[in-house]
C-alpha positions as a Markdown table, in Angstrom:
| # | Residue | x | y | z |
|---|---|---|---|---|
| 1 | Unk | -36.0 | -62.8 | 11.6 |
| 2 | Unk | -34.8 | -59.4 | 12.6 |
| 3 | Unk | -35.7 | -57.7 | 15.6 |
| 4 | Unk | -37.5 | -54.4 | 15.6 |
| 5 | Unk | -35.6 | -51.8 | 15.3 |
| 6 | Unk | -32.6 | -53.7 | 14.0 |
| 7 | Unk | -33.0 | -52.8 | 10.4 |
| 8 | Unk | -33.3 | -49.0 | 11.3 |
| 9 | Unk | -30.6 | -49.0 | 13.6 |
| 10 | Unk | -28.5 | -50.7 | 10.4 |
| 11 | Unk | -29.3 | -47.8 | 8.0 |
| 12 | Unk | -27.9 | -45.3 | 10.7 |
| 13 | Unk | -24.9 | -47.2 | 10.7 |
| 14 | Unk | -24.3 | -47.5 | 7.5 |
| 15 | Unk | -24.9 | -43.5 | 6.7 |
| 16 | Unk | -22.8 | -42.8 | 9.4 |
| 17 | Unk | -19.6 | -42.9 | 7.7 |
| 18 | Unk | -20.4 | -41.3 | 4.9 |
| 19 | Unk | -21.7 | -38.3 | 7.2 |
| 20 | Unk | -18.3 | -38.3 | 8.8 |
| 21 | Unk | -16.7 | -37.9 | 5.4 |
| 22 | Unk | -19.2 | -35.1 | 3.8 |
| 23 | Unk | -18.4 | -33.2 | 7.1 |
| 24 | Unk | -14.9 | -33.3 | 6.4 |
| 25 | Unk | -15.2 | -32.1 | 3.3 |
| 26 | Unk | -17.0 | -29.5 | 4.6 |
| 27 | Unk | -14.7 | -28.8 | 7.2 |
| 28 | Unk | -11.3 | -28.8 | 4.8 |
| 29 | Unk | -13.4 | -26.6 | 2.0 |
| 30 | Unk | -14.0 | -23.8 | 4.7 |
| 31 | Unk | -10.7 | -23.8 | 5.9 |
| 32 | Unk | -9.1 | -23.2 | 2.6 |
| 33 | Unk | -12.0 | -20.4 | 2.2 |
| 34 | Unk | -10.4 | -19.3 | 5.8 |
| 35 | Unk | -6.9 | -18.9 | 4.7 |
| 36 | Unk | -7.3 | -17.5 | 1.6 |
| 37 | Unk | -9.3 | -14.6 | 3.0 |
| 38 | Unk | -6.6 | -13.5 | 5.5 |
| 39 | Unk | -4.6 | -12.1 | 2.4 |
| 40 | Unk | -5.2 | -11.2 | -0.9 |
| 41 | Unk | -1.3 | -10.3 | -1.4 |
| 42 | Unk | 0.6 | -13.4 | -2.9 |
| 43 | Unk | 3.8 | -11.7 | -2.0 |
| 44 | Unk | 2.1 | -11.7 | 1.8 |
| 45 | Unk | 1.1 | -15.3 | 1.8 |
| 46 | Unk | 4.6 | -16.5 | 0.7 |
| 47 | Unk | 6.8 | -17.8 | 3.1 |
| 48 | Unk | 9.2 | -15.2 | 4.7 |
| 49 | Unk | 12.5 | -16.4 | 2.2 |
| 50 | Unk | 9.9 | -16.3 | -0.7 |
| 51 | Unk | 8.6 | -12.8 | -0.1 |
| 52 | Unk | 11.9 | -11.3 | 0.3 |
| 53 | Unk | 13.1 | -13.0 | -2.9 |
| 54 | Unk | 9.9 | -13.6 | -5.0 |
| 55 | Unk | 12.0 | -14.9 | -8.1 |
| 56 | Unk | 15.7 | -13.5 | -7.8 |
| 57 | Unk | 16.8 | -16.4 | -10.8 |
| 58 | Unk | 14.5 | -15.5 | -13.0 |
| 59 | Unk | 14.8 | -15.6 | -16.6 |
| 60 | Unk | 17.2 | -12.4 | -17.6 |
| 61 | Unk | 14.1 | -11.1 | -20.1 |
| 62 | Unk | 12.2 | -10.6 | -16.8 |
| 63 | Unk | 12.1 | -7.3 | -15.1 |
| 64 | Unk | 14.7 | -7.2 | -12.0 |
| 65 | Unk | 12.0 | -4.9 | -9.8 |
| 66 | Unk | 9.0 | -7.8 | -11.2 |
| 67 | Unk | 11.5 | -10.3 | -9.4 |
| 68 | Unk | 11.3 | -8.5 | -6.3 |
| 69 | Unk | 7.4 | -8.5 | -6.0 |
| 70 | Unk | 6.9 | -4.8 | -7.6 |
| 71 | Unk | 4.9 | -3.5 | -10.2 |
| 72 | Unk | 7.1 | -0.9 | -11.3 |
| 73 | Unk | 10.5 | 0.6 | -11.0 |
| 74 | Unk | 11.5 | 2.3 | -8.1 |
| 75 | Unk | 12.1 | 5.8 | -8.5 |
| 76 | Unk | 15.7 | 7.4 | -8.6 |
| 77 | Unk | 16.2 | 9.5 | -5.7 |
| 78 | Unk | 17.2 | 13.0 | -6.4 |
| 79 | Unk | 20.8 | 14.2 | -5.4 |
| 80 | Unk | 20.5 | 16.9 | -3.4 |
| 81 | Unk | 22.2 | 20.0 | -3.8 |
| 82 | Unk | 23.7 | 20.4 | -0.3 |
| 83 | Unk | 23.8 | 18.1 | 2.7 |
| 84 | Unk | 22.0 | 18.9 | 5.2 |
| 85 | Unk | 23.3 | 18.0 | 8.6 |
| 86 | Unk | 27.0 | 18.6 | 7.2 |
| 87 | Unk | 28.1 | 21.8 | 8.8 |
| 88 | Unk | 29.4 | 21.6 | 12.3 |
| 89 | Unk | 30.8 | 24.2 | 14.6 |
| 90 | Unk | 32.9 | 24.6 | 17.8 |
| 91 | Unk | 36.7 | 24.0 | 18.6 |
| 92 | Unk | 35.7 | 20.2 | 18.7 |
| 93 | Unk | 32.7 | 19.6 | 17.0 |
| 94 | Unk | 30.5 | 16.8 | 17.8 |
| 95 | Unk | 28.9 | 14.5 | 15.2 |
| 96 | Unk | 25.3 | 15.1 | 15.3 |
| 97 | Unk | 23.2 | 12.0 | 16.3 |
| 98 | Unk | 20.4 | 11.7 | 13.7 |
| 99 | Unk | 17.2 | 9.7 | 13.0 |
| 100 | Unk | 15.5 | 11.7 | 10.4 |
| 101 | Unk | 17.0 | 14.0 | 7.6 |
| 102 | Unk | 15.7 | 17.7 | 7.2 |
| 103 | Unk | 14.6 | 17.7 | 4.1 |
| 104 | Unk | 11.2 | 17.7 | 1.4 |
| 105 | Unk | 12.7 | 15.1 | -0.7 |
| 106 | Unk | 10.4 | 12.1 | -1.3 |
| 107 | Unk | 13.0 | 9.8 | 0.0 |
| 108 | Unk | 13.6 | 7.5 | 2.7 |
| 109 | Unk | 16.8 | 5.9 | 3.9 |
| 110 | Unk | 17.4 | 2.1 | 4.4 |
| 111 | Unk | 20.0 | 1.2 | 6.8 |
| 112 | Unk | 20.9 | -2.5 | 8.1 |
| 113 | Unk | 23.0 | -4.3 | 10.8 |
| 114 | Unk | 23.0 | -7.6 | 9.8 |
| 115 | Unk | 22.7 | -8.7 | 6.3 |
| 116 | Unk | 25.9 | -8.6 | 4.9 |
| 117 | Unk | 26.5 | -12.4 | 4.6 |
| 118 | Unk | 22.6 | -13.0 | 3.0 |
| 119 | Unk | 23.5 | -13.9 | -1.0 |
| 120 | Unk | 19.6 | -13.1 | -1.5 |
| 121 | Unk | 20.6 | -9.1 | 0.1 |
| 122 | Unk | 23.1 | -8.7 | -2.2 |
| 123 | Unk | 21.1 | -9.7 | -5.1 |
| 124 | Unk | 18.4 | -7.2 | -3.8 |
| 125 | Unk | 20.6 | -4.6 | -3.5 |
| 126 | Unk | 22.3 | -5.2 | -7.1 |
| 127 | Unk | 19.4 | -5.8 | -9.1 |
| 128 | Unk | 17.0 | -2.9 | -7.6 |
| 129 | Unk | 20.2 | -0.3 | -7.2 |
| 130 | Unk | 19.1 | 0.5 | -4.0 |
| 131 | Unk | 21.0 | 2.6 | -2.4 |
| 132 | Unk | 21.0 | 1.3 | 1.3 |
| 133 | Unk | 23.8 | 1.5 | 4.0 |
| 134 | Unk | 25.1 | -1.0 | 5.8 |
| 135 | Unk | 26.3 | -0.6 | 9.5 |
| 136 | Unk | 28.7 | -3.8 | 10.0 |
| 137 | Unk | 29.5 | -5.4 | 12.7 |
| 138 | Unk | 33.1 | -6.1 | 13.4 |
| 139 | Unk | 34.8 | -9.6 | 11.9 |
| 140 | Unk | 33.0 | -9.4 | 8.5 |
| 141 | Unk | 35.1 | -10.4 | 6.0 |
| 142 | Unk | 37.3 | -8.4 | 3.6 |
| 143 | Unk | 35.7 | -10.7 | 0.5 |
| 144 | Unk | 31.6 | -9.7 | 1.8 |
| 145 | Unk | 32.7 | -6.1 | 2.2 |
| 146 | Unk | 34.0 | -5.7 | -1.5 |
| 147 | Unk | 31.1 | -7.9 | -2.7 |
| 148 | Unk | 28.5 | -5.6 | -0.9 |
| 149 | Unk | 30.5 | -2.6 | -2.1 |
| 150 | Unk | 30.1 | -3.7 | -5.6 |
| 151 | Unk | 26.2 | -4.4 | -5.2 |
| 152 | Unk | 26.1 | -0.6 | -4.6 |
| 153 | Unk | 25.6 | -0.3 | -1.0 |
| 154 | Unk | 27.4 | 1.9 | 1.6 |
| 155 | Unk | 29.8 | 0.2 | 4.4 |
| 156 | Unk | 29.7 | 2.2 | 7.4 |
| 157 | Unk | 30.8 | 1.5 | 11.0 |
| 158 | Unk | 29.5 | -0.1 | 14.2 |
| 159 | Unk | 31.1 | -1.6 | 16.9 |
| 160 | Unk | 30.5 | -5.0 | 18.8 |
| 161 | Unk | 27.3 | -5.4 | 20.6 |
| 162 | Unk | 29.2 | -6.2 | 23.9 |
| 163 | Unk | 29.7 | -4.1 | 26.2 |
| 164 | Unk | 28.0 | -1.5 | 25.3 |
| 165 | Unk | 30.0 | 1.7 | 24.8 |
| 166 | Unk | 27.5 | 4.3 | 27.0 |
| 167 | Unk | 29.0 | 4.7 | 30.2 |
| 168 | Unk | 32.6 | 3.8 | 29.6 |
| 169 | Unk | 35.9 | 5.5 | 29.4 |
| 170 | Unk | 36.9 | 7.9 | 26.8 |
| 171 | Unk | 39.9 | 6.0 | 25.7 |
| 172 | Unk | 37.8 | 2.4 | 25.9 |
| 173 | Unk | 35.0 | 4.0 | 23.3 |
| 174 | Unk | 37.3 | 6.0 | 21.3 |
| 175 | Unk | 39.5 | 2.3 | 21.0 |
| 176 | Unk | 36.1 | 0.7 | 19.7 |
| 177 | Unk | 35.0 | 3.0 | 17.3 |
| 178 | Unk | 38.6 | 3.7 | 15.5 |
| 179 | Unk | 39.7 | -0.2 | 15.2 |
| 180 | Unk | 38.1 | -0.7 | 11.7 |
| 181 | Unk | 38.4 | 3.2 | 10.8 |
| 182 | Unk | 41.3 | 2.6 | 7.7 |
| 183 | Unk | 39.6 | -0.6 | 6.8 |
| 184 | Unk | 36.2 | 0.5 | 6.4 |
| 185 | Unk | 37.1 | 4.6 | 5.4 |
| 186 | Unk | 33.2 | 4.8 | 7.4 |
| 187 | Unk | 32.1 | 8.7 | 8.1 |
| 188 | Unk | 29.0 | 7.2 | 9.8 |
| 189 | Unk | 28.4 | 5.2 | 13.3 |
| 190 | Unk | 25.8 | 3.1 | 14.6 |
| 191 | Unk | 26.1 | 3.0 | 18.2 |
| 192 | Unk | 25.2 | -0.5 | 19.1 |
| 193 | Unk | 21.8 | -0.7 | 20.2 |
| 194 | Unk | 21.4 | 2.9 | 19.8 |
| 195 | Unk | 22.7 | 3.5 | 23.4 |
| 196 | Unk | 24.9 | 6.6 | 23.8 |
| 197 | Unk | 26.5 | 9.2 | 25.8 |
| 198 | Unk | 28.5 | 12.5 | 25.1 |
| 199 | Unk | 31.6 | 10.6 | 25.6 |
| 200 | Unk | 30.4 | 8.2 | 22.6 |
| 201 | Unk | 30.2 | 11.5 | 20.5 |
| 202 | Unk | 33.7 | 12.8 | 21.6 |
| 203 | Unk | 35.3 | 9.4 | 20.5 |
| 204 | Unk | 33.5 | 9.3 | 17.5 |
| 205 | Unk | 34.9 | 12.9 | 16.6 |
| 206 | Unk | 38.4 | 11.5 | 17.3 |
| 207 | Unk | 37.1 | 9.0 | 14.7 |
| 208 | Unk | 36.6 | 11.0 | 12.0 |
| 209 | Unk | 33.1 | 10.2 | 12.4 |
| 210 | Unk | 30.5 | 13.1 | 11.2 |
| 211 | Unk | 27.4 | 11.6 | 12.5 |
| 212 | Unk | 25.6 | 9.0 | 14.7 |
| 213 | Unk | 23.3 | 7.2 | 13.3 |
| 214 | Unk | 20.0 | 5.8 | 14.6 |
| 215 | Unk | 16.6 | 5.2 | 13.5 |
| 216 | Unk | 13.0 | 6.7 | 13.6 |
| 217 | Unk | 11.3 | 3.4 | 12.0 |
| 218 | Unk | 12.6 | -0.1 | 12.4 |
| 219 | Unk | 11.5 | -2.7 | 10.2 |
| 220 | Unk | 10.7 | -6.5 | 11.9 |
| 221 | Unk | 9.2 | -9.9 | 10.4 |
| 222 | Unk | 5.4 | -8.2 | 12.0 |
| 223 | Unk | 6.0 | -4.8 | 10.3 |
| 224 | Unk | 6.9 | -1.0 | 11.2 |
| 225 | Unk | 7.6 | -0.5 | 14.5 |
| 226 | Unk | 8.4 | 3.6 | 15.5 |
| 227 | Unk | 10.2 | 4.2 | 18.9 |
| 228 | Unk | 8.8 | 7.8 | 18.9 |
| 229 | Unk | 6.9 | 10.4 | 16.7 |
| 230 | Unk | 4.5 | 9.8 | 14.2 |
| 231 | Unk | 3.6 | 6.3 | 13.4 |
| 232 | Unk | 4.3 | 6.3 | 9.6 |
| 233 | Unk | 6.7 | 6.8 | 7.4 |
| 234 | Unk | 8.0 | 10.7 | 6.3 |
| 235 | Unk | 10.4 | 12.0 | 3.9 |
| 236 | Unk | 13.7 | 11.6 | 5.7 |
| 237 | Unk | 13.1 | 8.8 | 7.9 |
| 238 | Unk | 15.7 | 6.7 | 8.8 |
| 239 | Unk | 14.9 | 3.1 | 9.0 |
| 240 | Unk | 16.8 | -0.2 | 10.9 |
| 241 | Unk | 15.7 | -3.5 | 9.1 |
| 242 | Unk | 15.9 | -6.4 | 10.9 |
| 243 | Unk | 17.1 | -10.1 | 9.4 |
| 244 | Unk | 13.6 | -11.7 | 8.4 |
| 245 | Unk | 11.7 | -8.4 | 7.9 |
| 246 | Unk | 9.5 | -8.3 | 4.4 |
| 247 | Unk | 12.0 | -5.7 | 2.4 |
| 248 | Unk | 10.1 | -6.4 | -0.5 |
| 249 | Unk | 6.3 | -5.1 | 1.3 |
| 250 | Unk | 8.1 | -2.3 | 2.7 |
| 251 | Unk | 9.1 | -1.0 | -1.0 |
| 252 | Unk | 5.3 | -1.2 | -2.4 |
| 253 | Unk | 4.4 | 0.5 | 0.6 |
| 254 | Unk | 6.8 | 3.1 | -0.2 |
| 255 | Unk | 5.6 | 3.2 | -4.0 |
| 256 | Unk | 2.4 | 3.6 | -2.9 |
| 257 | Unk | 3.1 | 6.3 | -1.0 |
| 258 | Unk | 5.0 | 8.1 | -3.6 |
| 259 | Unk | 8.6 | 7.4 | -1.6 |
| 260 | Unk | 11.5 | 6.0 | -3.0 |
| 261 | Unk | 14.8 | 4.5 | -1.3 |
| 262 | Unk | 17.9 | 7.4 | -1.1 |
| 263 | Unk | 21.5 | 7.2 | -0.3 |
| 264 | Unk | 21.9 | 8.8 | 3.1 |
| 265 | Unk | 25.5 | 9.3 | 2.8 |
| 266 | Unk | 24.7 | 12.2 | 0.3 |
| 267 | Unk | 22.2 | 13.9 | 3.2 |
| 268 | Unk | 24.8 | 13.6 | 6.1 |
């Protein structure tokens, strides 16, 4: 005979696990809600590789921008008439150091450090025609500077992150700057780090150089970041992506926005 309370104590126990396993259910159903409510985007909630290339082997009867994550085309930049920031005066004119273009053209300018060994770039680049520049750093091989070259982008100059060139001799920064000019045939520089001084202007005149390059707008794996000015994106902003950042989300935002990528070598 059972004793009281036996038989209820029984029941509880045997509802108890299938409690546990209705809350679980519970539990994993609302975390699924949970995630799929931080992003409607499925570009966004694709791993970092994936969002940059969404489907870069597609099938060829697929559209290269629809591989890419966009919608649409991008629009072809205009060409302008005149550059800009070309003219220079003086007995020894300095390059002018520049992080935004003068100009009412709907265009943007994409610049990079560190992407020139990243198959998936080069894809980018040759399949959306954008017309990006590329600021190398020294020892990047002959074969990756051709291959980018034929993608369609621009190879301009930078010189090794160590030591930095502000602060040091003439003949030290002029050395630095110079040691890939035949090789590369770069009129641009990229100061590494964007640290300068007059001196880094004087040797990058010697250079053959006509302009310094920075950026108003860098692009990083979290998103925009803007050392100064306005925090969005104008017609003839210059922007530094990073390795990692979403390239792809940048050019919807840009689409959006009526922007399109330009060529920066034909504003400077």
């Amino acid at each position: 005979m059972s004793r009281p309370g036996e038989g209820r104590r029984a029941v509880r126990e045997r509802r108890g696990p299938g409690r546990a396993a209705a809350g679980a259910v519970a539990l994993c159903s609302l975390l699924l809600l949970v995630g799929c409510a931080q992003s409607v985007d499925p570009i966004e909630r694709l791993g970092r590789k994936a969002a940059e290339g969404v489907h870069p082997h597609a099938p060829a009867s697929v559209q290269p921008y629809r591989r890419w994550g966009l919608t649409a085309p991008l629009a072809r930049p205009p060409v302008p008439a005149a550059r800009p920031l070309a003219a220079r005066t003086g007995p020894t004119p300095l390059p002018p150091v520049v992080d935004h273009v003068p100009t009412r053209d709907r265009v943007v300018f994409l610049t990079y450090d560190d992407a020139g060994r990243d198959p998936g770039f080069t894809a980018m680049v040759r399949q959306l025609r954008l017309p990006v520049s590329l600021f190398v750093p020294d020892g990047t091989r002959p074969d990756d500077l051709a291959r980018l070259r034929a993608a369609g982008a621009a190879v301009e100059n930078r010189a090794p992150d160590r030591p930095p060139l502000a602060g040091r001799p003439y003949t030290v920064q002029r050395a630095a700057i110079c040691a890939r000019r035949d090789r590369l045939r770069a009129r641009l520089f990229r100061p590494p780090g964007g640290a300068y001084d007059r001196t880094t202007r004087r040797a990058a005149a010697g250079c053959g150089i006509t302009a310094l390059t920075l950026w108003r707008a860098a692009l990083t794996p979290a998103g925009l970041t803007y050392p100064r000015g306005p925090r969005h994106l104008r017609p003839g902003d210059i922007v530094r992506v990073t390795p990692g950042a979403p390239a792809s989300r940048l050019l919807r935002g840009l689409q959006r926005r009526n922007l399109t990528v330009g060529r920066l070598e034909d504003y400077l």
